[in-house]
N, C-alpha and C positions, 0 to 999 in steps of 0.2 A: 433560546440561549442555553437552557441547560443538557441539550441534546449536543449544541456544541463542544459545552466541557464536558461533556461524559465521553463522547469520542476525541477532544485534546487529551483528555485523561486514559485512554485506550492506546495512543500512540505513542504518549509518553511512556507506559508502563512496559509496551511491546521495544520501545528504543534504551532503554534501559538493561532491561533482561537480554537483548543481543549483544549489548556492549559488554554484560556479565558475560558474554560467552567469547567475546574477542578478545577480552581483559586479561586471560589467562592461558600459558601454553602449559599440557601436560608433559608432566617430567616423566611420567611412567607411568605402563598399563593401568594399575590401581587408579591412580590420579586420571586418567583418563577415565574411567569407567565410573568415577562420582560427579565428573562435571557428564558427563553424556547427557541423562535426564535434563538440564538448565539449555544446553547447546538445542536439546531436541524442543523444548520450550519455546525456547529463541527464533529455531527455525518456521516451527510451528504460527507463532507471533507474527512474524513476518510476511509470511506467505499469508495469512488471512487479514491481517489489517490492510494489505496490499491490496487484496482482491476486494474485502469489504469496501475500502476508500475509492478504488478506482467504479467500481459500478457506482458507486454514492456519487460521483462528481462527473460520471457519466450521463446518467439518469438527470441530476439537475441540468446539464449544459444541456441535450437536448431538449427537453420541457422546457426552459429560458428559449432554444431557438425554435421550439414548433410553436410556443404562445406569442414570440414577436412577430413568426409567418401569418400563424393566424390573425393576428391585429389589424397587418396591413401585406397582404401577398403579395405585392409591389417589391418588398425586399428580401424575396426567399433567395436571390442571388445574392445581394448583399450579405447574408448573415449565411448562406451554406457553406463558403468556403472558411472559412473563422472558424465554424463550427465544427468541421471536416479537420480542422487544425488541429483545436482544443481537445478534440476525440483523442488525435493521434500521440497528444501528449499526457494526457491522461494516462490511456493506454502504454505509452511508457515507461510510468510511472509504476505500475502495474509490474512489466515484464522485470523491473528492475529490484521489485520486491521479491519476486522469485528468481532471480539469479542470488540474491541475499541468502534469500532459507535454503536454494542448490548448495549455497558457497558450508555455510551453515552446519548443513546436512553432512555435507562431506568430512566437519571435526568429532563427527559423531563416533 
């Protein structure tokens, strides 16, 4: 449980800190050049909670499908394609965290 909240508490703090960087348009050089540091935080945030979260939920869904395989090999079809699914949305969950910190990067 408390590995849970500690990573609820990682992505709250990383959703947060991005929206402090969408929150605000610079009016001018200066003003651009003291939000940078927060923008590059944000970007930063993102792109690692992304990566962190997506292997974390990758890692489980396999081990859930190679420990049901092993149970009963009888349903490695049954459970490969779900599985082959669940990957592919993970993983886009993934690519979407890095078009974020891309989008991000670029108010830098």
């Amino acid at each position: 449980m408390k590995r849970n909240l500690t990573g609820l508490m990682a992505v709250l703090g990383g959703v947060s800190l991005s929206s402090l960087a969408f929150a605000q348009e610079a009016t001018s050089s200066a003003a651009a050049a003291g939000n940078g540091g927060l923008v590059a935080i944000g970007s930063a945030l993102a792109i690692g909670l992304a990566a962190l979260g997506g292997t974390m939920g990758q890692g489980k869904a396999a081990g859930a499908a190679l420990s049901g395989i092993a149970r009963n090999p009888t349903a490695a079809d049954k459970v490969f394609t779900p599985m082959i699914i669940a990957l592919a949305l993970i993983e886009f969950q993934a690519i979407m965290g890095f078009i974020i910190a891309y989008i991000l990067s670029a108010k830098v």
